[in-house]
C-alpha positions as CSV (number, residue, x, y, z in Angstrom):
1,X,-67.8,-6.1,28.4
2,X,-64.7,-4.8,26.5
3,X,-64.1,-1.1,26.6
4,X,-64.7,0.4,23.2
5,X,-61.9,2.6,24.2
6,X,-58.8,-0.1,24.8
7,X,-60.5,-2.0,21.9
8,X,-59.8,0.8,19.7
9,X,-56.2,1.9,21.1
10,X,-55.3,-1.5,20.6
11,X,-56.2,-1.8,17.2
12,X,-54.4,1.5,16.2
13,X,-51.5,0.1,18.2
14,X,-51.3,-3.2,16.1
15,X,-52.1,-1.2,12.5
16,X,-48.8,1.0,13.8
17,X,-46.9,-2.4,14.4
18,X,-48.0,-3.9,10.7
19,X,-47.3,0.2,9.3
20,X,-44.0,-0.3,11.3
21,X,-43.0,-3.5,9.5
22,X,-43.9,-2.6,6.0
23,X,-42.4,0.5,6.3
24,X,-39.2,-1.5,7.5
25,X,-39.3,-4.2,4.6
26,X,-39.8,-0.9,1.9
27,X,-36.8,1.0,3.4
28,X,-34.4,-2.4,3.2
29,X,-35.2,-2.4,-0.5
30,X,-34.3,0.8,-0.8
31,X,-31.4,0.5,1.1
32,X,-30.2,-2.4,-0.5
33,X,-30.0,-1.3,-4.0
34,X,-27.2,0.9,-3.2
35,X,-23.4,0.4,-2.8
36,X,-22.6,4.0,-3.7
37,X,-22.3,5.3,0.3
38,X,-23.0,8.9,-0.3
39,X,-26.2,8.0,-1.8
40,X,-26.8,5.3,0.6
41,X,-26.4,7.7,3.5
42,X,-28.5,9.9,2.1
43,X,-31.4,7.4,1.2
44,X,-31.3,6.1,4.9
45,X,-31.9,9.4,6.3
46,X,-34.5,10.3,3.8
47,X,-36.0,7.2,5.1
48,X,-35.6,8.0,8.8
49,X,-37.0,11.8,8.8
50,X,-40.1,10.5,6.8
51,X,-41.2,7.6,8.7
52,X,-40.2,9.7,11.7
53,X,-41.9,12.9,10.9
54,X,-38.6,14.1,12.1
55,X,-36.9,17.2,11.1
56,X,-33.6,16.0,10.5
57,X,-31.2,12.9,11.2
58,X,-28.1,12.5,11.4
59,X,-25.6,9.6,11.0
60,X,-22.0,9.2,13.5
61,X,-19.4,6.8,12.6
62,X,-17.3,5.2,15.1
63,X,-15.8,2.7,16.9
64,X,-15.7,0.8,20.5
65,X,-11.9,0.6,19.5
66,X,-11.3,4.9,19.4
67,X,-14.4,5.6,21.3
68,X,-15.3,9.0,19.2
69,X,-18.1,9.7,17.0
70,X,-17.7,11.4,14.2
71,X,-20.7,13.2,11.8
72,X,-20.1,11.6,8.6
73,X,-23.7,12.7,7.6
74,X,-24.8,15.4,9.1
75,X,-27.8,18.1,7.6
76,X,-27.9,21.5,6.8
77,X,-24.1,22.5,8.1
78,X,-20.6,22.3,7.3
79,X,-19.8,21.8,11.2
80,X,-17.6,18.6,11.5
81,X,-19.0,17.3,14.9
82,X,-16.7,14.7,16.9
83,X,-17.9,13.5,20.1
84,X,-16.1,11.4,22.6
85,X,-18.1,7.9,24.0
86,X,-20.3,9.3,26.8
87,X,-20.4,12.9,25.4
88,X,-23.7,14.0,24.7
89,X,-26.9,12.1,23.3
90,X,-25.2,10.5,20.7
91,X,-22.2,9.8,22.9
92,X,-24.3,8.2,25.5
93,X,-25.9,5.9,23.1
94,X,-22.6,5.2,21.5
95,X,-21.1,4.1,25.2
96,X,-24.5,2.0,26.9
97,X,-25.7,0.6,23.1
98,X,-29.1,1.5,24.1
99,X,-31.5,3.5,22.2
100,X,-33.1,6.4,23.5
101,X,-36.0,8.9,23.3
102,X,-35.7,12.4,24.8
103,X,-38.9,14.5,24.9
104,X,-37.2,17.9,26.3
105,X,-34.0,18.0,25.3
106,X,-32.8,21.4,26.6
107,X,-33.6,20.3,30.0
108,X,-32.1,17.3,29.8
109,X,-28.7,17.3,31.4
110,X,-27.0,14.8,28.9
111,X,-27.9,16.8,25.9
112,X,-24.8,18.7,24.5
113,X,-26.2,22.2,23.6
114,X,-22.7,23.0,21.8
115,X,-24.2,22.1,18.3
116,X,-27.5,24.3,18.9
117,X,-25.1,27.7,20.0
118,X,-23.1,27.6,16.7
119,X,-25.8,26.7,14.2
120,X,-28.9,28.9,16.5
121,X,-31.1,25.4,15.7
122,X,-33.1,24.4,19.0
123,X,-33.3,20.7,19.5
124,X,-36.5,19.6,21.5
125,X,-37.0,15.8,20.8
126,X,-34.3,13.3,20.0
127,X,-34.7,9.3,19.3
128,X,-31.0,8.0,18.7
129,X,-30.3,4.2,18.0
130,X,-27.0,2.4,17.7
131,X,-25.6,1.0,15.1
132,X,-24.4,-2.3,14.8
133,X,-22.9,-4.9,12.5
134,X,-23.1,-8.3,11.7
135,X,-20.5,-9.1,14.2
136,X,-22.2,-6.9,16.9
137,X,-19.7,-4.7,16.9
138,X,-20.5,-0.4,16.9
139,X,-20.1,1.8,14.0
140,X,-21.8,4.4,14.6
141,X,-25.2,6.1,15.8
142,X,-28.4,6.9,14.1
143,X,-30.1,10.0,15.5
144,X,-33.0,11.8,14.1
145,X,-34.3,14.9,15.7
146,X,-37.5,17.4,16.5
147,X,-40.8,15.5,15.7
148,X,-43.0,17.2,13.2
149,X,-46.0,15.3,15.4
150,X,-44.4,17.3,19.2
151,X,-42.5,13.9,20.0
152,X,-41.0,10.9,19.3
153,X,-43.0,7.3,20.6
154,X,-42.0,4.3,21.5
155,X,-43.0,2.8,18.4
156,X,-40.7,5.3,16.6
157,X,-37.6,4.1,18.6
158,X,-38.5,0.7,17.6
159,X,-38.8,1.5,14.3
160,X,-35.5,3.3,14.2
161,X,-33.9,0.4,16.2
162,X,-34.9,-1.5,13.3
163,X,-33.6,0.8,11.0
164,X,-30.4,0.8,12.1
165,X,-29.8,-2.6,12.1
166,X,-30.6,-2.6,8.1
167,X,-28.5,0.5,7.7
168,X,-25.7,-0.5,9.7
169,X,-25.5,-4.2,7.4
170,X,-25.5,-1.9,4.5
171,X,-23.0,0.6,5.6
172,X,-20.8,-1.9,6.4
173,X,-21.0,-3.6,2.9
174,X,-20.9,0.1,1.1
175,X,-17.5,0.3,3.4
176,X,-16.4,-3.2,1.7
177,X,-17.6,-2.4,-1.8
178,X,-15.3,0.5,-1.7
179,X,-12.5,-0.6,0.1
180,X,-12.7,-3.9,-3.0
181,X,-12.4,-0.9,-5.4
182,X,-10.1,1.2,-3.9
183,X,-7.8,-2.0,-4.1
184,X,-8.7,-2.6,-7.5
185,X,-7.8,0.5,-8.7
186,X,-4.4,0.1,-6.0
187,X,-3.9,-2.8,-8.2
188,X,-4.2,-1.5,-11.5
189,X,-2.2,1.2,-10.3
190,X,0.5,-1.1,-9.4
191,X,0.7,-3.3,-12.4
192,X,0.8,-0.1,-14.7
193,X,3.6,1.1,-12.5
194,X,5.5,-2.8,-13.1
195,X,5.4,-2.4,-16.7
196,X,6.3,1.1,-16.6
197,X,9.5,0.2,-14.6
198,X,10.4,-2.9,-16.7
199,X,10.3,-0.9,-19.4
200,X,13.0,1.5,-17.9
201,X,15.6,-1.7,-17.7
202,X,17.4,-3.1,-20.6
203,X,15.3,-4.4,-23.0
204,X,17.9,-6.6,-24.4
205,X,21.3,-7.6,-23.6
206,X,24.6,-6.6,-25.2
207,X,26.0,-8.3,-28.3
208,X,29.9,-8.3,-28.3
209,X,32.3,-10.3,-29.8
210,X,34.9,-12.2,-27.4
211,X,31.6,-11.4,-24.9
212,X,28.7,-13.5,-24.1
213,X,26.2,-10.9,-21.8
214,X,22.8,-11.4,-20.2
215,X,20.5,-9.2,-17.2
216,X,17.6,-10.0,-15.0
217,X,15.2,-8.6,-12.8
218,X,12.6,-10.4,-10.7
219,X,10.7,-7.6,-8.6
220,X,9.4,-9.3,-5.2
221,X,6.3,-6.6,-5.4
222,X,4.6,-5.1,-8.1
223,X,7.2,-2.7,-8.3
224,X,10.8,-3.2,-6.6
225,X,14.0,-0.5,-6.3
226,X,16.3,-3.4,-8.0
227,X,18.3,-1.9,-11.3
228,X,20.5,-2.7,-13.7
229,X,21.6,-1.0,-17.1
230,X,24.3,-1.6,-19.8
231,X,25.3,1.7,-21.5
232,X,26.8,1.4,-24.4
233,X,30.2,3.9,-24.7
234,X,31.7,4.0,-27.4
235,X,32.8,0.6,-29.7
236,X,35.0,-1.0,-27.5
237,X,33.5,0.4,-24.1
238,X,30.1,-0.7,-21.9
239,X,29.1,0.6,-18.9
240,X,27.5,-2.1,-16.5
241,X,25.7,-1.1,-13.5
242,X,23.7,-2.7,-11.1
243,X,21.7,-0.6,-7.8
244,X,19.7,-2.3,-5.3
245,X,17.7,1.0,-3.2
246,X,16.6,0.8,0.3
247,X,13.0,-0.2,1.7
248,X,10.4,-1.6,-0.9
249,X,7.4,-0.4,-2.7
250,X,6.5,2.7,-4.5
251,X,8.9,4.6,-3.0
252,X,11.8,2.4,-3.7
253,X,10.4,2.5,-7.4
254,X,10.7,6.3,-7.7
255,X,14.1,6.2,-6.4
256,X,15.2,3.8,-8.8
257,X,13.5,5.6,-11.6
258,X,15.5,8.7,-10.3
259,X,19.1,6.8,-10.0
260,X,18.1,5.7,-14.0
261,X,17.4,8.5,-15.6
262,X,20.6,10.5,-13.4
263,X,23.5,7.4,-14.9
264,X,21.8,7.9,-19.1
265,X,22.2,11.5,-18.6
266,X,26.2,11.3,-17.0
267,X,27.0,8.2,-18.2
268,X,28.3,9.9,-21.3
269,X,30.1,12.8,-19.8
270,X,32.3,11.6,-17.1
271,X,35.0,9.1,-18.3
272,X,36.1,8.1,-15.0
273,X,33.7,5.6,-13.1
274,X,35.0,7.5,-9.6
275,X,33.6,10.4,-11.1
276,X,30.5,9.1,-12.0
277,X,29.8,7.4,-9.0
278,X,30.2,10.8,-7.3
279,X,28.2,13.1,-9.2
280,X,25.2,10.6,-8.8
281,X,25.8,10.4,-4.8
282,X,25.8,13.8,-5.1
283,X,21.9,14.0,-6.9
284,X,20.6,11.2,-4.8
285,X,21.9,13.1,-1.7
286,X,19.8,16.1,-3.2
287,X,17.1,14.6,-4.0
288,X,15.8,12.0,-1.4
289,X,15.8,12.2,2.8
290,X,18.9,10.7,4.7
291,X,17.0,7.5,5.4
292,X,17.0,6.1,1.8
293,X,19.8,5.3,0.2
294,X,21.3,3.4,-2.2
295,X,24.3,0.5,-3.1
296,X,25.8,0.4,-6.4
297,X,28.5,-1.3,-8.6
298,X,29.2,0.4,-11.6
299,X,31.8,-1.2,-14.2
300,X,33.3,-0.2,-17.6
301,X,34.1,-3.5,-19.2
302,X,37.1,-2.7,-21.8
303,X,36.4,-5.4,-24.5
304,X,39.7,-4.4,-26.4
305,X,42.0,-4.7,-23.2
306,X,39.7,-7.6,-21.7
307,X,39.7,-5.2,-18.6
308,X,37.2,-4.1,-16.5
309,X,37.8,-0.5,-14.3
310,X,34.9,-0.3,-11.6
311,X,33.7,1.3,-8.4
312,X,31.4,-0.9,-5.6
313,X,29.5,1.9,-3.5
314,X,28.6,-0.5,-0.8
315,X,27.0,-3.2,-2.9
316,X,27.4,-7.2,-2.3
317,X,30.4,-7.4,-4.0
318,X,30.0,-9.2,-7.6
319,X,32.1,-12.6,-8.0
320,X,34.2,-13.1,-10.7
321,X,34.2,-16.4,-11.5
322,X,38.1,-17.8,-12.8
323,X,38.2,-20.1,-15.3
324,X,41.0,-21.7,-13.0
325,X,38.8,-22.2,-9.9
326,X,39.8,-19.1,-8.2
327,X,36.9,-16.5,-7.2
328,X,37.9,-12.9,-7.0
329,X,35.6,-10.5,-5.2
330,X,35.0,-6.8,-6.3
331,X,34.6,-4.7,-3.5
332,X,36.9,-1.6,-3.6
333,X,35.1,1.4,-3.5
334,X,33.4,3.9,-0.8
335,X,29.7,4.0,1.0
336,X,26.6,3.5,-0.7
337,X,24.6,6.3,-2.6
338,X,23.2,9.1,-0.6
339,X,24.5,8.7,2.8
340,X,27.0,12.1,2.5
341,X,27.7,14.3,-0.1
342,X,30.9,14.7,-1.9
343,X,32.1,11.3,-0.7
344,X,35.2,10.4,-2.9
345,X,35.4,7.2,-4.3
346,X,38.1,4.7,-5.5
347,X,38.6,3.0,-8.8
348,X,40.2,-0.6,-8.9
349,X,40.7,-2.9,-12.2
350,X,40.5,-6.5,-13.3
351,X,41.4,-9.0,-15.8
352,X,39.0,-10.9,-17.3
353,X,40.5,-14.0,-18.8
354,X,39.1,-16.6,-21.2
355,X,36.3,-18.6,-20.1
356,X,36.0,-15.6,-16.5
357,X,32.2,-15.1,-15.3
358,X,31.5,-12.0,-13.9
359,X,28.4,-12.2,-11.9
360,X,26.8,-9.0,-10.3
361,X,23.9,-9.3,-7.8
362,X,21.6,-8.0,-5.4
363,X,21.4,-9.0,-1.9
364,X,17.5,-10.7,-3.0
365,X,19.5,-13.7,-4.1
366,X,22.5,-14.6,-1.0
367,X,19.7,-13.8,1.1
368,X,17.2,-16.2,-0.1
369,X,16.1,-18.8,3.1
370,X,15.1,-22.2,3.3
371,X,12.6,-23.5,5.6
372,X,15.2,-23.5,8.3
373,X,16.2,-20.2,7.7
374,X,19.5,-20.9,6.4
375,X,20.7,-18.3,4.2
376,X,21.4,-19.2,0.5
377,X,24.8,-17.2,1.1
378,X,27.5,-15.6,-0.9
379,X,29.7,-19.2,-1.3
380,X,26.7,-21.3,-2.2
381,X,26.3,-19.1,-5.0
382,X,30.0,-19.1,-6.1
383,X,29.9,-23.1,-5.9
384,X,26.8,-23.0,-8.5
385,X,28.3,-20.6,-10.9
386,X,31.6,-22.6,-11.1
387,X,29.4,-25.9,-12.2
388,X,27.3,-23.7,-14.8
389,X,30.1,-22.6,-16.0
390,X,29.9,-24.4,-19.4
391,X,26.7,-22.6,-20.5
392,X,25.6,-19.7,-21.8
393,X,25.2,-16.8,-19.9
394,X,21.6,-16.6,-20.1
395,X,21.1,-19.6,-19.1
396,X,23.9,-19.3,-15.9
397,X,20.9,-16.7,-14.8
398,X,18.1,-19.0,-15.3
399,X,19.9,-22.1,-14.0
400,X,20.6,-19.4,-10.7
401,X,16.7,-18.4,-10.6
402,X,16.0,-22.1,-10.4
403,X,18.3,-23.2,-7.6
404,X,16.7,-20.5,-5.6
405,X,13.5,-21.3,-5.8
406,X,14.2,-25.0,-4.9
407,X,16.5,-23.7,-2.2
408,X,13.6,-20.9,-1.0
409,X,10.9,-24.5,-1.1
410,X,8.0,-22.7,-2.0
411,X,9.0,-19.8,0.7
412,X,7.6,-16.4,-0.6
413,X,10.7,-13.9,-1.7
414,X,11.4,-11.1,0.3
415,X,13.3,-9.0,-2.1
416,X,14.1,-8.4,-5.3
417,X,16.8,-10.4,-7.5
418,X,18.7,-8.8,-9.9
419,X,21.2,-10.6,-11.9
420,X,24.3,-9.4,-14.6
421,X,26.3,-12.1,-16.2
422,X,29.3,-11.4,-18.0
423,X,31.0,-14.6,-19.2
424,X,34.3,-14.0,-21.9
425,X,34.4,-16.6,-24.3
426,X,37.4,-19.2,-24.3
């Protein structure tokens, strides 16, 4: 004859196993509808403290890979709690990935009282879970705390065990949702800060007689520290410049924004390049740290005397492309931009005769590779502008473009290309 007793026990038992699963399929509903991780947080613990009878839970974030938990949720205090792997109940969970349930907690050895001192709360009964993802690896721990019913079962670890597993898929994809916003945002960010810069260079070229004139930038990123500006001086007078700033990015961008707006407001007050080049070493000096910096050719192309007074602050030095076959390079000046302040600088001048090509670069196009990692190179480029040079300036730059991406064979460019043509008419 069966015991009325076990026969009853173990009917409760298996209406707290199908109360247990129902309970579990409700919460992953509930838990799914979200993306929003505050809210998600707090739904899971809303969950856990109900089904729990529990009087608060708490949620730790961390990893196998820095072995400390942190309390990204925790209830009813501003305390920021980190534990290391190990360290208290959480900890312990955290470094065996077993679940546990602690009936007297202030007795029990392993329990870190530190919490319980600051706030004056008493923890008696803990049940604490890990949390795991899809790839099995830890991201945190799931602890709920003092049972409303004296303590926590076995059936209540099981249930948070299952719990966690649901919370920890959708944590993980909260993380993901954000992190796919975050870089959406990052994105529209950066393409608002392209067409902010583009709008900064010329928006079209220079139209002098005797003078055929054309500019291009290619940015590598979203936003590059590649620049180039003609300033028009007075009738027979324009100011050429090209500046190519160290490291990439946003930072890069800034700078170059800096070095544009610093050459429209002196460009018109020093006649001297040398002077020029100074006073804007001097304000990048001032304005950025030692480890940027910044090369730069700046030229005042005299369309009356076909001359062309400039100053190369540690830039590739432009070509200028005879129309006899001989290539003259520009490189007298000083250091680049911002290295030391008050740097003098030299002045040198050149000819530009009938059917000349002066072509001003940045380093993104000599040091384009090819799949073997040869180097596109200052004389290759020389070699192609003296075979182009029966077109039109605009299309010397296009033609250039084009030879670099056959020479690059579909290899991803690593810098910016910035490009000035100045051909004189024959």
């Amino acid at each position: 004859m069966v015991n009325p007793i076990i026969q009853k026990s173990s009917e409760q038992d298996k209406q707290l196993e199908i109360d247990h699963l129902n309970s579990i399929i409700s919460a992953t509903r509930l838990i799914n509808s979200s993306l929003d991780l505050d809210e998600l947080m707090e739904r899971i613990r809303t969950i856990a403290r109900d089904e729990l009878q529990a009087e608060k839970a708490t949620i730790f974030l961390g990893t196998e890979e820095n072995q400390k938990l942190h309390s990204a949720y925790l209830e009813d205090t501003n305390l920021d709690i980190n534990l290391a792997f190990g360290s208290g109940l959480a900890g312990l969970v955290a470094k065996t990935g077993k679940s546990i349930v602690i009936d007297d907690a202030q007795n029990d050895r392993r329990f870190y009282k530190g919490v319980d001192e600051i706030t004056g709360y008493v923890t008696k009964t803990v049940v604490c879970a890990p949390l795991y993802n899809k790839d099995q690896k830890l991201i945190g721990v799931f602890q709920a705390l003092n049972s409303k019913n004296g303590k926590f079962s076995e059936s209540d670890r099981r249930f948070l065990e299952d719990l966690s597993i649901q919370a920890a898929l959708a944590i993980e994809n909260a993380f993901l949702y954000a992190e796919a916003l975050e870089k959406k945002k990052l994105e529209e960010e950066m393409n608002l800060a392209h067409d902010i810069q583009q709008k900064l260079l010329p928006l079209v070229s220079p139209q002098i007689t005797g003078y055929d004139i054309y500019g291009l930038n290619i940015a590598a990123q979203a936003v590059g520290g590649d620049y180039y500006d003609f300033i028009e001086l007075d009738k027979t007078s324009l100011l050429f410049a090209l500046g190519d700033v160290s490291g990439k990015g946003m930072a890069a961008a800034l700078l170059m924004a800096n070095l544009q707006a610093s050459l429209r407001a002196q460009a018109g007050i020093h006649s001297q390049i040398i002077h020029l080049t100074s006073t804007l070493n001097n304000h990048i000096c001032n304005s950025t740290s030692s480890t940027q910096y910044i090369t730069f050719f700046s030229g005042v192309l005299d369309t009356e005397n076909n001359e062309v007074k400039y100053c190369n602050a540690g830039h590739n030095p432009p070509l200028l492309i005879k129309n006899n076959g001989d290539t003259e390079l520009l490189d007298g000046g000083g250091i680049p931009l911002g290295f030391i302040p008050d740097t003098i600088y030299s002045e040198s001048i050149t000819f530009i005769e009938k059917g000349d090509i002066l072509a001003v670069f940045s380093d993104g196009i000599i040091e384009t590779f090819d799949a073997d990692e040869n180097e596109f190179g200052e004389s290759r480029l020389a070699e192609l502008i003296h075979k182009l040079k029966a077109f039109e300036s605009k299309e010397i730059a296009r033609k250039i473009i084009d030879e670099l991406k056959e020479f690059a064979a579909g290899n991803p460019a690593a810098d910016d290309v910035t490009l000035i043509i100045i051909k004189r008419a024959i």
